[in-house]
N, C-alpha and C positions, 0 to 999 in steps of 0.2 A: 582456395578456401571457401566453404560457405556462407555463402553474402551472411546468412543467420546468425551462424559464429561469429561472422566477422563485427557486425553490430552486439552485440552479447559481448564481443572481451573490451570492442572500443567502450562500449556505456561503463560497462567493471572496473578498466583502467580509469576512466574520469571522475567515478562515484568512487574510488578507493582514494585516488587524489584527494577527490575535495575531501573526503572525512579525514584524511590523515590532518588538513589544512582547520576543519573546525574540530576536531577533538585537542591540539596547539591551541586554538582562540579561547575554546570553552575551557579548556585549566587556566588560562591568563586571566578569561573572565570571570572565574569563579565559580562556585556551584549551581550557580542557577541557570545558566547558558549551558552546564553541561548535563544538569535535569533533561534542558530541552532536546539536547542530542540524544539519550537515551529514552525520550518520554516515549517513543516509537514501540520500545522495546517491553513498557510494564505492562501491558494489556494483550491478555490472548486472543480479545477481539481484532483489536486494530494488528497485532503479529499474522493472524490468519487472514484478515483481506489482502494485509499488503501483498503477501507473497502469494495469496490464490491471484490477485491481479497480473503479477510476473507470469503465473504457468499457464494461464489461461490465456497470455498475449501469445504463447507459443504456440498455445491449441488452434488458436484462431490465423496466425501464419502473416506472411506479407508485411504490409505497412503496420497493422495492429501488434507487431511485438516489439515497436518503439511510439508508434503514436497511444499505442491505450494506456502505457503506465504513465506517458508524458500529460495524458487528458488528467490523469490522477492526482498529478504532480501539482499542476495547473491549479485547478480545482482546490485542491489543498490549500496554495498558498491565498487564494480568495478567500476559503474557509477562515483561516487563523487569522487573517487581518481582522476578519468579521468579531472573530472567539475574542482579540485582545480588546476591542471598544467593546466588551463585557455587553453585547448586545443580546437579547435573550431570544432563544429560538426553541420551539416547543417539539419534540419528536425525533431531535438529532441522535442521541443513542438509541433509541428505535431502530433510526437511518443504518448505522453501523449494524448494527445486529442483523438487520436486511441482506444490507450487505454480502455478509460474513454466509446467510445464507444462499444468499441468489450466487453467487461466486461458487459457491461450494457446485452448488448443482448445473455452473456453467461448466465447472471441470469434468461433475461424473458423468454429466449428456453428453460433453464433447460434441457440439452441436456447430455448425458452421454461423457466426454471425457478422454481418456486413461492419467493418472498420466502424465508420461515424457511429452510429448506434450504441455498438458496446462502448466507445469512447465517451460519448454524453453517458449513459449507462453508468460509467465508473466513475464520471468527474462527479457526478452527483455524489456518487460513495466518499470522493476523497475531499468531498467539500464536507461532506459531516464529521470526517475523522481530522482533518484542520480546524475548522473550527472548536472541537472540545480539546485539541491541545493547544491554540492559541487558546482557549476562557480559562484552561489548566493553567496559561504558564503567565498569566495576567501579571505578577510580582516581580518576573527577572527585569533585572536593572539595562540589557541591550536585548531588547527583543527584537530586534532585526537577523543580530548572531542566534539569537534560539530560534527562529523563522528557519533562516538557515540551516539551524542543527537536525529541525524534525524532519526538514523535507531532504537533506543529505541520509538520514537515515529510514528514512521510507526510501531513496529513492536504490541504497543496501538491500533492502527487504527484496521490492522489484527483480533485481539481478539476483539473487538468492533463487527465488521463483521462475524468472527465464531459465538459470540456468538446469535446475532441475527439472522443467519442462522439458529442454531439449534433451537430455538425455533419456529421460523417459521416454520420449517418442522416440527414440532409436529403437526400440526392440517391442515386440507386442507386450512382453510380459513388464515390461518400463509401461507403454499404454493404460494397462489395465490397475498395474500401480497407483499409475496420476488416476485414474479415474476413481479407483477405490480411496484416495487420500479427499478427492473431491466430496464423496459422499459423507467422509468422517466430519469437513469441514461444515458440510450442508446439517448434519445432525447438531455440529456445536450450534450452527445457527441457530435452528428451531429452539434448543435449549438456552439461548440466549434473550430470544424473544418470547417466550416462555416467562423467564424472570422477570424480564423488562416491563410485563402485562402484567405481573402480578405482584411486582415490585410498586 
């Protein structure tokens, strides 16, 4: 089998475990632990990093289609510790919209770039999109469980994104696909940071 595949269904199997394991915790603990496991989900900002992160670890091949979404992961959870001591940070939804663009137009260049680089690259990303869900989820009563919950479910999104990368690179017209889905998400960018200036 594909060592690629083979890390792609191992990561799928343990990110499906753990969420089956915190969406059980987040109904015991209530709605607000289970906010946090969805919080992933309300924002088409943070929906399109996540998963350009996943396709774009596949563009990029080797060590980067587990170490760059794990930089992400990382990163995140530094972010939200940060978000919950309600510490204020000037420019963070800026950061994501950045993101959302720079990610977009790493899928439509499909450009070769070296593992560490795109990895700090993206923790930087997942530190801004942790932190506005930890200063979002400031109120849940175990925020350790919603800690848990975002980053179980970004780390859903990820594999969402690997996996539709790899299939895409199976076939030119799957290539040109991910590339053209790149370019949609690089436009949402722009228009994201667009608002963000003028908001």
């Amino acid at each position: 089998m594909n060592p690629v595949i083979r890390r792609i269904r191992a990561g799928g199997v343990w990110v499906c475990g753990a969420g089956v394991s915190m969406a059980a915790q987040a109904h015991a603990g209530g709605t607000g632990v289970l906010s946090a496991w969805l919080h992933p989900l309300t924002g088409a900002d943070h929906l399109a990093a996540m998963i350009a992160v996943g396709a774009w670890s596949v563009q990029l091949g080797g060590r980067a289609v587990w170490g760059v979404p794990v930089a992400f992961l990382s990163f995140m959870l530094v972010g939200g510790v940060v978000g919950f001591q309600l510490i204020d940070l000037a420019g963070v939804e800026f950061g994501v919209a950045l993101s959302v663009l720079l990610l977009g137009l790493a899928i439509a260049l499909d450009r070769r770039t070296a593992t560490i680089p795109a990895a700090v690259a993206v923790g930087a990303f997942g530190f801004c999109d942790g932190y506005l869900h930890g200063y979002g989820l400031t109120g849940v009563e175990q925020p350790v469980w919603a800690t848990l919950g975002f980053l179980t479910t970004t780390a859903m999104l990820h594999v969402a994104g690997l996996v539709a990368g790899h299939f895409a690179r199976r076939s030119s017209a799957g290539q040109r696909l991910l590339r053209g889905c790149g370019w949609l998400v690089a436009v949402f960018g722009c228009c994201l940071l667009a608002s963000r200036a003028l908001g």
